[in-house]
PDB file of N, CA, C, O and CB in Angstrom:
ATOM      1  N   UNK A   1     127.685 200.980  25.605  1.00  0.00           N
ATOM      2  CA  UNK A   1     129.012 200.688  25.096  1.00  0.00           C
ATOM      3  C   UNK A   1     129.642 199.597  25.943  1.00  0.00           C
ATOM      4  O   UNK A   1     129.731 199.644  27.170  1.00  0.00           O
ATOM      5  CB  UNK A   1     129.893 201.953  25.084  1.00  0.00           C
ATOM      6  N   UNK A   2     130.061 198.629  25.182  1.00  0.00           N
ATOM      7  CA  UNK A   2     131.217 197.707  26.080  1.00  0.00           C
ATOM      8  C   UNK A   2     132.241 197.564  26.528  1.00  0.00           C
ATOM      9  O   UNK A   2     133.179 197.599  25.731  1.00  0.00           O
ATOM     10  CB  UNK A   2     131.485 197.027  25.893  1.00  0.00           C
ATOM     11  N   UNK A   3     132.522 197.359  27.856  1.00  0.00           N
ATOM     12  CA  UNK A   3     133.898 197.566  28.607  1.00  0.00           C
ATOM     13  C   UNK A   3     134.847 197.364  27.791  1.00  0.00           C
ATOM     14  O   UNK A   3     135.740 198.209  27.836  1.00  0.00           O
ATOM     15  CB  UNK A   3     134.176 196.723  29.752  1.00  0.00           C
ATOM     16  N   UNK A   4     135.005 196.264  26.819  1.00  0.00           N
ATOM     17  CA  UNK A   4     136.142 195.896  26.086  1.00  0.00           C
ATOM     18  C   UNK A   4     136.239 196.922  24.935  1.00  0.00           C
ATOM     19  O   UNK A   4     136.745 196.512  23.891  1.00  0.00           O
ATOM     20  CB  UNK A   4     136.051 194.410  25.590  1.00  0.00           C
ATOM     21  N   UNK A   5     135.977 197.723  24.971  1.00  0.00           N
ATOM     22  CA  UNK A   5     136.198 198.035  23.429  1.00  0.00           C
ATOM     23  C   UNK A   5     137.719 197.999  22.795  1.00  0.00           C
ATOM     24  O   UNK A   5     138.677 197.737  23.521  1.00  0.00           O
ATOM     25  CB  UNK A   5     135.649 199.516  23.177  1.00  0.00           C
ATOM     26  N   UNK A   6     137.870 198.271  21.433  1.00  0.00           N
ATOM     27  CA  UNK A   6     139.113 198.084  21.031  1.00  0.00           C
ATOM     28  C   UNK A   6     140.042 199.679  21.326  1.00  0.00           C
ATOM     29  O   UNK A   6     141.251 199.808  21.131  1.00  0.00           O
ATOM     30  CB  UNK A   6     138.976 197.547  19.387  1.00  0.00           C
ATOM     31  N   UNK A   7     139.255 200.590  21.750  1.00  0.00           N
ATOM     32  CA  UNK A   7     140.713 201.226  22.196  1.00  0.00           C
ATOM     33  C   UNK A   7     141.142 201.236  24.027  1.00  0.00           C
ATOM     34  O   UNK A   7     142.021 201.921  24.549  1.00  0.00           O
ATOM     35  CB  UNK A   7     140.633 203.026  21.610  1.00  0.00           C
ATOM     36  N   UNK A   8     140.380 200.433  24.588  1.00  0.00           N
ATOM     37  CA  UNK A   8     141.018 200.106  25.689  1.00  0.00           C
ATOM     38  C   UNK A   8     141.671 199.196  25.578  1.00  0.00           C
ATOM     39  O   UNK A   8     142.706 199.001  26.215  1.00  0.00           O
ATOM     40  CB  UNK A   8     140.423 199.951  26.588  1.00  0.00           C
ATOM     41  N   UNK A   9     141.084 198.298  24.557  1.00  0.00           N
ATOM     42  CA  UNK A   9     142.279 197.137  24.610  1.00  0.00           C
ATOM     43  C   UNK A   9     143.922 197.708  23.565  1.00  0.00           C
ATOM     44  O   UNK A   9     144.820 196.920  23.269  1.00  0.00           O
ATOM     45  CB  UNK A   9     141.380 195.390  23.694  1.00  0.00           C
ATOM     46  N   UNK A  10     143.919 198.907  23.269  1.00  0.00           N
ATOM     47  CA  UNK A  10     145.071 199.250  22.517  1.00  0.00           C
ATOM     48  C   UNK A  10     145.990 199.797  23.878  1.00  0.00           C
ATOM     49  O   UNK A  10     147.146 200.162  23.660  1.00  0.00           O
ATOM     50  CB  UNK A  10     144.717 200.466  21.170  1.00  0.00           C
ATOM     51  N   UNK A  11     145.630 199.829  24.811  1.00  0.00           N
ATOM     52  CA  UNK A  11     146.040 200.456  25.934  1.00  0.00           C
ATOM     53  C   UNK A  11     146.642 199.197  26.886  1.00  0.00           C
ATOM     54  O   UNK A  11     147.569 199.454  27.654  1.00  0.00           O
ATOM     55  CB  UNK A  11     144.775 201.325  26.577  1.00  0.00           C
ATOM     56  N   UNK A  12     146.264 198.260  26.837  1.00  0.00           N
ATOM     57  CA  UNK A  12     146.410 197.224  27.922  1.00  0.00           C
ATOM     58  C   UNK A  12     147.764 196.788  27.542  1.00  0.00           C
ATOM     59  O   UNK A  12     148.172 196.638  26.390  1.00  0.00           O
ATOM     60  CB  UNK A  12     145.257 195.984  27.964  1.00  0.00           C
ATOM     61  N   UNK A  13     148.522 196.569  28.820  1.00  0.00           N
ATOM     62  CA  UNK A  13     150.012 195.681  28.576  1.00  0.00           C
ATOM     63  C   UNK A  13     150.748 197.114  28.547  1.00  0.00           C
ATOM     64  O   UNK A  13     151.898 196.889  28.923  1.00  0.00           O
ATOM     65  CB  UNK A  13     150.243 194.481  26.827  1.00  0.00           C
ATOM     66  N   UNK A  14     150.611 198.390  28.289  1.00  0.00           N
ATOM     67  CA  UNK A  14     151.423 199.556  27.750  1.00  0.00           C
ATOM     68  C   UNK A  14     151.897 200.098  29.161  1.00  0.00           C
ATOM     69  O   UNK A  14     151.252 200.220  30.202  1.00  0.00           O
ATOM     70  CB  UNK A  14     150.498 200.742  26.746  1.00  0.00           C
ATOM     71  N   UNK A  15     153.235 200.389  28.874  1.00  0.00           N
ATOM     72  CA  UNK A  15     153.706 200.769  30.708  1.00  0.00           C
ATOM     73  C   UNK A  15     153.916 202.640  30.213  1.00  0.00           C
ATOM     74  O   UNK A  15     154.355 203.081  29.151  1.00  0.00           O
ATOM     75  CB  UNK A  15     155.969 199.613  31.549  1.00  0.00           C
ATOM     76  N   UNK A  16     153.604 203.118  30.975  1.00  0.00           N
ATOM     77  CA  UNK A  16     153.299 204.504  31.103  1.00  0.00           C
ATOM     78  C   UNK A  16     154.925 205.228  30.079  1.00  0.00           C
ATOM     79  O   UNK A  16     155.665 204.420  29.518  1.00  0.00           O
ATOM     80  CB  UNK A  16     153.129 204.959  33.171  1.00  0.00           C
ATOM     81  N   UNK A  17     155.092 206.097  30.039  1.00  0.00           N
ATOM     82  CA  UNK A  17     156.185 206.735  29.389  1.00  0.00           C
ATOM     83  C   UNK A  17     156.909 207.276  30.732  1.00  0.00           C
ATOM     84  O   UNK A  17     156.264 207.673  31.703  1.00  0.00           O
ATOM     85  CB  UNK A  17     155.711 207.935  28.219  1.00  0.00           C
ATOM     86  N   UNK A  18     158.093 207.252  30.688  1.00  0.00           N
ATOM     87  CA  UNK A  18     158.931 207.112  31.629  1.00  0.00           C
ATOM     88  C   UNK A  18     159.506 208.683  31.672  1.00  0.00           C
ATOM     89  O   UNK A  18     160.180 209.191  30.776  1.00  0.00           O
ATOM     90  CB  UNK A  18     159.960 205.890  31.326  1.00  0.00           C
ATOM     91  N   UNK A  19     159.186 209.190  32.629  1.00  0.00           N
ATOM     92  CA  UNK A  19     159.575 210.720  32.641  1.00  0.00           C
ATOM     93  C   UNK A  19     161.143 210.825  33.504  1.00  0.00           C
ATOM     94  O   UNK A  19     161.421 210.297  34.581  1.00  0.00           O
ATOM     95  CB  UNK A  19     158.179 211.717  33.555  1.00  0.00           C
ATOM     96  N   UNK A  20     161.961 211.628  32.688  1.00  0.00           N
ATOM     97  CA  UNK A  20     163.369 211.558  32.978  1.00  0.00           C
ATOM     98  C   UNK A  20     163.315 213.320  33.590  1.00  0.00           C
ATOM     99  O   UNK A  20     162.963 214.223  32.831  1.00  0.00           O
ATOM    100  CB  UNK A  20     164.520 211.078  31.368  1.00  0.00           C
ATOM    101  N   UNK A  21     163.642 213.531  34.765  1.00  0.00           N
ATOM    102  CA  UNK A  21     163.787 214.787  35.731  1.00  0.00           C
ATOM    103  C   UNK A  21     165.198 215.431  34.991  1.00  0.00           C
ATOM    104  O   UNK A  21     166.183 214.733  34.752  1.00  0.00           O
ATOM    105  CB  UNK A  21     164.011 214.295  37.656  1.00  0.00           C
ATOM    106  N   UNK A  22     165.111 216.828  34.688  1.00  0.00           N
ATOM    107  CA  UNK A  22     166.196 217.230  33.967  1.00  0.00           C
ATOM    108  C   UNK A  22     166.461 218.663  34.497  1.00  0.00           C
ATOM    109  O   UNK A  22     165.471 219.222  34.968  1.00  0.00           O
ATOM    110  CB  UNK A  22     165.943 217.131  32.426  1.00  0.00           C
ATOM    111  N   UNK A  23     167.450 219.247  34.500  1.00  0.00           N
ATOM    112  CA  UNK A  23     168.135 220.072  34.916  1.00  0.00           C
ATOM    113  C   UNK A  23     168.430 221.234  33.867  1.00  0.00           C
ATOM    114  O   UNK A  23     169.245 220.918  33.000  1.00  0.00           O
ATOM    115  CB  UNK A  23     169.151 219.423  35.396  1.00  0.00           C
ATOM    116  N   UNK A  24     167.921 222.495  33.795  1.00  0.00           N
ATOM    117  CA  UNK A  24     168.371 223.614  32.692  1.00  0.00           C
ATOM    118  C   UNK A  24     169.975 223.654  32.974  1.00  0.00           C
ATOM    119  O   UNK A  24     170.471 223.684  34.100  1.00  0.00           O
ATOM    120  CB  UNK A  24     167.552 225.334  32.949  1.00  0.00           C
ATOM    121  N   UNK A  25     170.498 223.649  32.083  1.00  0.00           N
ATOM    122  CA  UNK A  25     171.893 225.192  32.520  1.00  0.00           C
ATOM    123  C   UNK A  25     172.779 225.099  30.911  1.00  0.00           C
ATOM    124  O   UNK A  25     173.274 224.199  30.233  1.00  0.00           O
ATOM    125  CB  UNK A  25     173.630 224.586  34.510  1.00  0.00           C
ATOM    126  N   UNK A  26     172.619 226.633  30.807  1.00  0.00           N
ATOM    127  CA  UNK A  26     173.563 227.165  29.248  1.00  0.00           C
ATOM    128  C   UNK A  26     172.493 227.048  28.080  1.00  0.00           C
ATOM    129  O   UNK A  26     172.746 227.207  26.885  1.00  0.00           O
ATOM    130  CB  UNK A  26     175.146 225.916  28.727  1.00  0.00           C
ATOM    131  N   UNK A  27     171.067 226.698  28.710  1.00  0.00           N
ATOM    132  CA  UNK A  27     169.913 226.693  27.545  1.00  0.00           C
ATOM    133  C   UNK A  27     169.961 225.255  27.081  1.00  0.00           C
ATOM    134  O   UNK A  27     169.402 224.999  26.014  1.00  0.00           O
ATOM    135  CB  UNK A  27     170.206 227.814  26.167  1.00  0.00           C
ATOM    136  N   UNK A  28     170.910 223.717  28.139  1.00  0.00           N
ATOM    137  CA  UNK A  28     170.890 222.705  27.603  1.00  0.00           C
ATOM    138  C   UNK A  28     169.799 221.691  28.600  1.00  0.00           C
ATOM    139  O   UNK A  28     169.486 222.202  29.675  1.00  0.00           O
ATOM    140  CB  UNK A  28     172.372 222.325  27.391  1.00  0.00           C
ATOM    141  N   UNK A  29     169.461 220.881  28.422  1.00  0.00           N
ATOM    142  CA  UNK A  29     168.671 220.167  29.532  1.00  0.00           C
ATOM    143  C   UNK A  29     169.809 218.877  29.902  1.00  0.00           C
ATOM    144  O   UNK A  29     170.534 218.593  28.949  1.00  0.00           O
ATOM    145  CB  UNK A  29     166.926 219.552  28.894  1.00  0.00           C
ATOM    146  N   UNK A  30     169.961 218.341  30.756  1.00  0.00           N
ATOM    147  CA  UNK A  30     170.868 217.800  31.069  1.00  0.00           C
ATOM    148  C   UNK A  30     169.891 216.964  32.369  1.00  0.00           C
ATOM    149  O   UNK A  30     169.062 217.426  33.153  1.00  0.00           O
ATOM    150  CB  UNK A  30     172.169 218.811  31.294  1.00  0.00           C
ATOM    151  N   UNK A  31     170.438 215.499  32.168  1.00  0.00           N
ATOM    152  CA  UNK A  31     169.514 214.612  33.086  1.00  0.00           C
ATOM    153  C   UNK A  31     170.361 214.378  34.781  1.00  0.00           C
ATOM    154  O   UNK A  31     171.560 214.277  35.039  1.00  0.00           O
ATOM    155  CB  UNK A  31     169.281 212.869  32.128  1.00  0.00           C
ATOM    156  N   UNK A  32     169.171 214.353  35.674  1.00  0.00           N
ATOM    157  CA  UNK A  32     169.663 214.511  36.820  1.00  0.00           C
ATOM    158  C   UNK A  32     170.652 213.630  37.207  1.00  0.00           C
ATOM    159  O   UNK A  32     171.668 214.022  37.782  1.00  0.00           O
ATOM    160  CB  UNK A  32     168.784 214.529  37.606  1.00  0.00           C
ATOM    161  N   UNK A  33     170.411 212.299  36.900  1.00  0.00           N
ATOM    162  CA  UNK A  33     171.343 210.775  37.117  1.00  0.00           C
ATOM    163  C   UNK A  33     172.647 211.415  36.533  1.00  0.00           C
ATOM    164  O   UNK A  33     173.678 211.100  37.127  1.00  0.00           O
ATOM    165  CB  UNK A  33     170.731 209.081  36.049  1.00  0.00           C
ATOM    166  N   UNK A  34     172.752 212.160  35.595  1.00  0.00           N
ATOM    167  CA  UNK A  34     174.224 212.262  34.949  1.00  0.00           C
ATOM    168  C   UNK A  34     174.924 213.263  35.680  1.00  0.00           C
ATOM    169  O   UNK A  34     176.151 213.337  35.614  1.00  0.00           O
ATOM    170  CB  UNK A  34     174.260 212.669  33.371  1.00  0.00           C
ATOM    171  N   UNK A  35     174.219 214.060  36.392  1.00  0.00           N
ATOM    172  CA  UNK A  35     174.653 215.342  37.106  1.00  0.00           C
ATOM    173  C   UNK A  35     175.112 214.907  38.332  1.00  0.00           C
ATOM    174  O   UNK A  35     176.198 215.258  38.794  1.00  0.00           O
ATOM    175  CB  UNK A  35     173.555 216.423  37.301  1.00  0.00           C
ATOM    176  N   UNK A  36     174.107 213.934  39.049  1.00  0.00           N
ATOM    177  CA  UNK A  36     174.825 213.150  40.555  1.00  0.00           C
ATOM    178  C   UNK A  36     176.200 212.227  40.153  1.00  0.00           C
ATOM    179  O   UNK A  36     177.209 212.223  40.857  1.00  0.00           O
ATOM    180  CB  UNK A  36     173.497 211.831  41.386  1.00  0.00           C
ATOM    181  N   UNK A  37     176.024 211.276  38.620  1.00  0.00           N
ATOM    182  CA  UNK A  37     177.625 211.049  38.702  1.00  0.00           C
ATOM    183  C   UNK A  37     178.429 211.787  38.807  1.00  0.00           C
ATOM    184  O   UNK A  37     179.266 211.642  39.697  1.00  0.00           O
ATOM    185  CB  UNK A  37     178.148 210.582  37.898  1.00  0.00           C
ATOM    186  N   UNK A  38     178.479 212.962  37.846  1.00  0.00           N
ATOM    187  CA  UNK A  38     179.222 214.026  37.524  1.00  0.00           C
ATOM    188  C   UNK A  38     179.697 214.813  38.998  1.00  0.00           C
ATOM    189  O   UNK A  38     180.804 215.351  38.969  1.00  0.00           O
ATOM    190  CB  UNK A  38     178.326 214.934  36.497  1.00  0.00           C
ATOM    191  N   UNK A  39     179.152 214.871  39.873  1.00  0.00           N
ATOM    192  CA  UNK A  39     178.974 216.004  40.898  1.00  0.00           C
ATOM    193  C   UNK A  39     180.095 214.855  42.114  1.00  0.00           C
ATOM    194  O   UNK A  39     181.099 215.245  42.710  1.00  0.00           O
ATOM    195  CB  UNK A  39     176.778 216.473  41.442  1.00  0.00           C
ATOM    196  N   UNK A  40     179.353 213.118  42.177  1.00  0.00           N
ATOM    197  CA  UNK A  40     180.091 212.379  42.603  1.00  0.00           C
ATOM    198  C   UNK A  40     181.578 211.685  42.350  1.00  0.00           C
ATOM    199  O   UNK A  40     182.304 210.967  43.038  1.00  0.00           O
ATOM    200  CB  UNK A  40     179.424 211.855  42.639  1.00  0.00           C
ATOM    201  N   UNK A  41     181.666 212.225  41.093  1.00  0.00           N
ATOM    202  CA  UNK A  41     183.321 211.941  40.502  1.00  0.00           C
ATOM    203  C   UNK A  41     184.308 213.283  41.352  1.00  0.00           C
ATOM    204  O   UNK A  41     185.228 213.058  42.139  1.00  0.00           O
ATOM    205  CB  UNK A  41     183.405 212.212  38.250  1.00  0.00           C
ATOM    206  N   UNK A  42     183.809 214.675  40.928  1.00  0.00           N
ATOM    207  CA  UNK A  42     184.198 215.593  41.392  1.00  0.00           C
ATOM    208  C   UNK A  42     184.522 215.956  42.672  1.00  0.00           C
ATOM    209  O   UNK A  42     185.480 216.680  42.941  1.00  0.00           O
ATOM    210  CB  UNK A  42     183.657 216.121  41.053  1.00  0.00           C
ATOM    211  N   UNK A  43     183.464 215.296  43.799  1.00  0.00           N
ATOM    212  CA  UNK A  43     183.961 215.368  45.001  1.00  0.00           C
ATOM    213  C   UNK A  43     184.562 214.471  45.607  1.00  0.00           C
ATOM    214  O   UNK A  43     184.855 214.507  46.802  1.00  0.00           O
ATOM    215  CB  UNK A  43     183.265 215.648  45.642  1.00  0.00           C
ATOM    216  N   UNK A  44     184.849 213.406  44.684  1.00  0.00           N
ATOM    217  CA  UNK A  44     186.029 212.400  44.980  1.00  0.00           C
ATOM    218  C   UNK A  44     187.169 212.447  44.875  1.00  0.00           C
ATOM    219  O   UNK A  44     187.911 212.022  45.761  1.00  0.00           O
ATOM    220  CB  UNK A  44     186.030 211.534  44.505  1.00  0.00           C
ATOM    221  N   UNK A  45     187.555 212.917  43.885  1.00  0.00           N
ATOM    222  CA  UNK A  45     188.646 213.908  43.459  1.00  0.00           C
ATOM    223  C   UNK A  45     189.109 214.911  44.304  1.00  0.00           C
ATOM    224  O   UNK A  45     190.241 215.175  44.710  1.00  0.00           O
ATOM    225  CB  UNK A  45     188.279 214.582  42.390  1.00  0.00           C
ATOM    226  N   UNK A  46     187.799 215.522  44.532  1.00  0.00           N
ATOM    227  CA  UNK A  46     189.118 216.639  45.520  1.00  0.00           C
ATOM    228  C   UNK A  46     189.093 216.047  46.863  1.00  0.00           C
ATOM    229  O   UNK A  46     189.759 216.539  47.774  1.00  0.00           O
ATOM    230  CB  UNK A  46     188.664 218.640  45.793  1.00  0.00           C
ATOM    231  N   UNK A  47     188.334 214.986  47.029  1.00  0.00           N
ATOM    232  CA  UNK A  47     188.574 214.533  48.762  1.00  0.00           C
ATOM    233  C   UNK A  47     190.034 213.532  48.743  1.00  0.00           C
ATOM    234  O   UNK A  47     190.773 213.250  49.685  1.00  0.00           O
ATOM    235  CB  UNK A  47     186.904 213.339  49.512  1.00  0.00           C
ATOM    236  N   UNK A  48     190.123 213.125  47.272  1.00  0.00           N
ATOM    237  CA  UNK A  48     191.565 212.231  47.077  1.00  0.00           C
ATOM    238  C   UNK A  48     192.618 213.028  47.472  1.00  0.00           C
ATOM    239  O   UNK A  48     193.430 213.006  48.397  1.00  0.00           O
ATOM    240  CB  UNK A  48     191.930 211.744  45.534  1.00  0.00           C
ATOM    241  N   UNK A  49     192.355 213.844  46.385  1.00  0.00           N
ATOM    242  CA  UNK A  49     193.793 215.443  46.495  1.00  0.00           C
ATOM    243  C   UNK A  49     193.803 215.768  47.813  1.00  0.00           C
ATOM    244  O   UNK A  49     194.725 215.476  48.575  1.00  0.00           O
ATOM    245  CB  UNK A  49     193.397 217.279  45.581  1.00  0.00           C
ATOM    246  N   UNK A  50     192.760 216.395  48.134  1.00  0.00           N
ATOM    247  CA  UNK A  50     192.982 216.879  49.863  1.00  0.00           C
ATOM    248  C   UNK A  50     193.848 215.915  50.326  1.00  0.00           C
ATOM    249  O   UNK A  50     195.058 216.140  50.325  1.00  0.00           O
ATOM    250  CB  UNK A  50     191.539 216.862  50.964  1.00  0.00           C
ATOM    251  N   UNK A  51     193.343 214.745  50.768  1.00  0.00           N
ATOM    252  CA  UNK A  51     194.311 213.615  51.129  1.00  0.00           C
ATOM    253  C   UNK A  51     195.604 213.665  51.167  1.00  0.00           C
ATOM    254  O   UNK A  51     196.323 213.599  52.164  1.00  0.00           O
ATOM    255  CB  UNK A  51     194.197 212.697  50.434  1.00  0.00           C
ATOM    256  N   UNK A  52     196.072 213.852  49.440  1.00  0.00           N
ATOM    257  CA  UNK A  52     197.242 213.661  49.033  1.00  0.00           C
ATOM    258  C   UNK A  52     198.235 214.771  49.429  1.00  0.00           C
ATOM    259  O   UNK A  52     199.380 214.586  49.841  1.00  0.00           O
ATOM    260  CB  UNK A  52     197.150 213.458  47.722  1.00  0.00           C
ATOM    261  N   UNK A  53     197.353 216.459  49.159  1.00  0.00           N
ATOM    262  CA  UNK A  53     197.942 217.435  50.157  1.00  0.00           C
ATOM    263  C   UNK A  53     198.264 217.328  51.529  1.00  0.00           C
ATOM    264  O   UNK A  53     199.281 217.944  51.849  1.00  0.00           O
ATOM    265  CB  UNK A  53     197.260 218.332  50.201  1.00  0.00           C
ATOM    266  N   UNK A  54     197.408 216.434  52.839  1.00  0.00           N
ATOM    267  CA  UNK A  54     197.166 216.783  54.156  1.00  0.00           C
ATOM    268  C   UNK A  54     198.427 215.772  53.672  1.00  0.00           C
ATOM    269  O   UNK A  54     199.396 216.149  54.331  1.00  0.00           O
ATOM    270  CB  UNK A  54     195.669 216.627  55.280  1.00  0.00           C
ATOM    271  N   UNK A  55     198.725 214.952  53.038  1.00  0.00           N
ATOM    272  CA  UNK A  55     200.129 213.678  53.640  1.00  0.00           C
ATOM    273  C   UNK A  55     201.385 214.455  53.142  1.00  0.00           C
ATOM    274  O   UNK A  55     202.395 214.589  53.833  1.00  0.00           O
ATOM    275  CB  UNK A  55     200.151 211.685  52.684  1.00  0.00           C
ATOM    276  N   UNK A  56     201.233 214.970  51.845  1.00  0.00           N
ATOM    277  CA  UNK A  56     202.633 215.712  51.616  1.00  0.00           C
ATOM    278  C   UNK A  56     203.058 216.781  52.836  1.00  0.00           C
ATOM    279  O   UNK A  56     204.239 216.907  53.160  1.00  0.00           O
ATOM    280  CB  UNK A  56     202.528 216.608  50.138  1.00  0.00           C
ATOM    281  N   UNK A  57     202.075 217.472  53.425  1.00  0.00           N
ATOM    282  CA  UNK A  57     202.431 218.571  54.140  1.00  0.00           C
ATOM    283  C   UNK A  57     202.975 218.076  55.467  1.00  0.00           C
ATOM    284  O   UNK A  57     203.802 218.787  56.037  1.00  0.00           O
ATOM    285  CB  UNK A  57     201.283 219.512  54.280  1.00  0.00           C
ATOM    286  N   UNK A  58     202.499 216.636  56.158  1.00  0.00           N
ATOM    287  CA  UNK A  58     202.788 215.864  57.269  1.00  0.00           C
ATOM    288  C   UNK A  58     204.066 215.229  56.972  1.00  0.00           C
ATOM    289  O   UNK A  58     204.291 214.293  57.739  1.00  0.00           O
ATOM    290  CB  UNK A  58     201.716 214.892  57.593  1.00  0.00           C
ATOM    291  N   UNK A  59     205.156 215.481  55.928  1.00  0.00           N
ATOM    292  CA  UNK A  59     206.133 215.288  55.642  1.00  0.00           C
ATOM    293  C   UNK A  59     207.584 216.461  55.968  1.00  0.00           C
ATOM    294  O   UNK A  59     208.739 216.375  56.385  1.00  0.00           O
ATOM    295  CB  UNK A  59     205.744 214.971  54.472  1.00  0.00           C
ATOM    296  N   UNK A  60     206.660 217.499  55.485  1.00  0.00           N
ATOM    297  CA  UNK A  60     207.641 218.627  55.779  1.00  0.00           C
ATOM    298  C   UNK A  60     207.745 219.000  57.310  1.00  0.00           C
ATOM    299  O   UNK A  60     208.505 219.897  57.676  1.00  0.00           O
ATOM    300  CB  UNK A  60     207.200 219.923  54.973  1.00  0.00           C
TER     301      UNK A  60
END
């Protein structure tokens, strides 16, 4: 058999399928990239607020 055959060459140039890492929860799959924004909005937020609490209270 020859190296070239035509189903190796149906293969050539093809970049692998791109596997996306996902997270169960509530029976939904949910992708990891969306969970680190999600998780990074949230602890920005409360490190803002904290903030905004530690200055109101340095008032009274």
């Amino acid at each position: 058999m020859r190296c070239n055959s035509s189903a190796n060459k149906s293969f050539i140039d093809k970049s692998s399928p791109k596997t996306i890492d996902t997270i169960r929860f509530n029976n939904r799959y949910i992708d990891k990239e969306t969970v680190k924004e999600k998780a990074t909005g949230i602890v920005s937020v409360v490190v803002f607020t904290g903030l905004i609490a530690f200055s109101f209270f340095q008032f009274l």
